[in-house]
N, C-alpha and C positions, 0 to 999 in steps of 0.2 A: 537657979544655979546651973550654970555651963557642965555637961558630961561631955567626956572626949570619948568618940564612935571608937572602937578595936574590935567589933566582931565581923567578918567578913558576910556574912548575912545582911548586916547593915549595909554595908557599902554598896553591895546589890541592890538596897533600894533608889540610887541617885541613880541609875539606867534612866529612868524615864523621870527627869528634876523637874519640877514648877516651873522653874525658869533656871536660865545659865546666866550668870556674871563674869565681864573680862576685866583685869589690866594689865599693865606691860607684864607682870612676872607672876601673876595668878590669874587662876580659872575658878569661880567657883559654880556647885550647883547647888541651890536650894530646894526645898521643900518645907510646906508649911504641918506642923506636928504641932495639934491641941494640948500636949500635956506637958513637953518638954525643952529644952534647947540643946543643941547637940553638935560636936565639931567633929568633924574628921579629916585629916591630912592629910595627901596624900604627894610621898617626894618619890620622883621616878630616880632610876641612877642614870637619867641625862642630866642631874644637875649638878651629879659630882661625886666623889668618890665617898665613904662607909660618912668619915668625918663631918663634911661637908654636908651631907644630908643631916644627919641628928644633928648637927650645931641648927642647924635652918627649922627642924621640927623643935628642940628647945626655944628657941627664941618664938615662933609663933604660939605653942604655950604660954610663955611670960607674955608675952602680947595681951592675948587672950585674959589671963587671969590681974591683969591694970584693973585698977578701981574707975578708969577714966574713960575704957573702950565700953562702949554700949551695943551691947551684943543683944538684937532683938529677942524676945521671947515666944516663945511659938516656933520658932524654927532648927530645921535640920539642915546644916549645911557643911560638903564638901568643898578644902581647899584644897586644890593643884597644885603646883608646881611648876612654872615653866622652866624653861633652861633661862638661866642667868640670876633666879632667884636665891642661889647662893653665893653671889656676888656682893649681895644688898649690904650696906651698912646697919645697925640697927636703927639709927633715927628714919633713913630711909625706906626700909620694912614696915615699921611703925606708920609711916607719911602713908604706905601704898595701903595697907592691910585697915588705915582708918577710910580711907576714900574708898574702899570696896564696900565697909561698913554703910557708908554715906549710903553706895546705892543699893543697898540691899535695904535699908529702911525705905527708899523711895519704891522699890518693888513692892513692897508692901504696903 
């Protein structure tokens, strides 16, 4: 089962990530955790104004919680935000946030 990170303690642990994952409108950082799987978001306000960020953090939730995205086990990982990912469509969100998917299983 997917936990979404909210304690600021956590988020201090991605300073030094296993590794870093790019695409065009995400950053992510992983880390490998033996007991659990874990997301954390994070939307800067260069992507847009109060709105525009929570519409972009609900939608990668419903992302997240698809019966179809395969979200590896064992892992702690941080999503970024670049600028323009509140731009995204959802099918296109969807497109980017599975192909980030792809390489983070291949990291592993």
């Amino acid at each position: 089962m997917l936990r979404l990170i909210t304690k600021h303690r956590e988020y201090g642990e991605f300073r030094s990530p296993a590794f870093l994952l790019r695409t065009a409108h995400f950053y992510a950082a992983a880390l490998s955790s033996p007991t659990e799987s874990a997301l954390g978001i994070t939307v800067s306000k260069r992507i847009g104004k109060a709105h525009v960020r929570n519409l972009l953090k609900r939608r990668i939730k419903a992302w997240a919680r698809l019966p179809e995205t395969c979200l590896p086990a064992g892992c702690k990982f941080n999503l970024i935000a670049k600028q323009g990912a509140g731009e995204l469509t959802w099918p296109q969100l969807c497109q980017e946030l599975n192909a980030l998917m792809d390489l983070l299983q291949e990291k592993l």
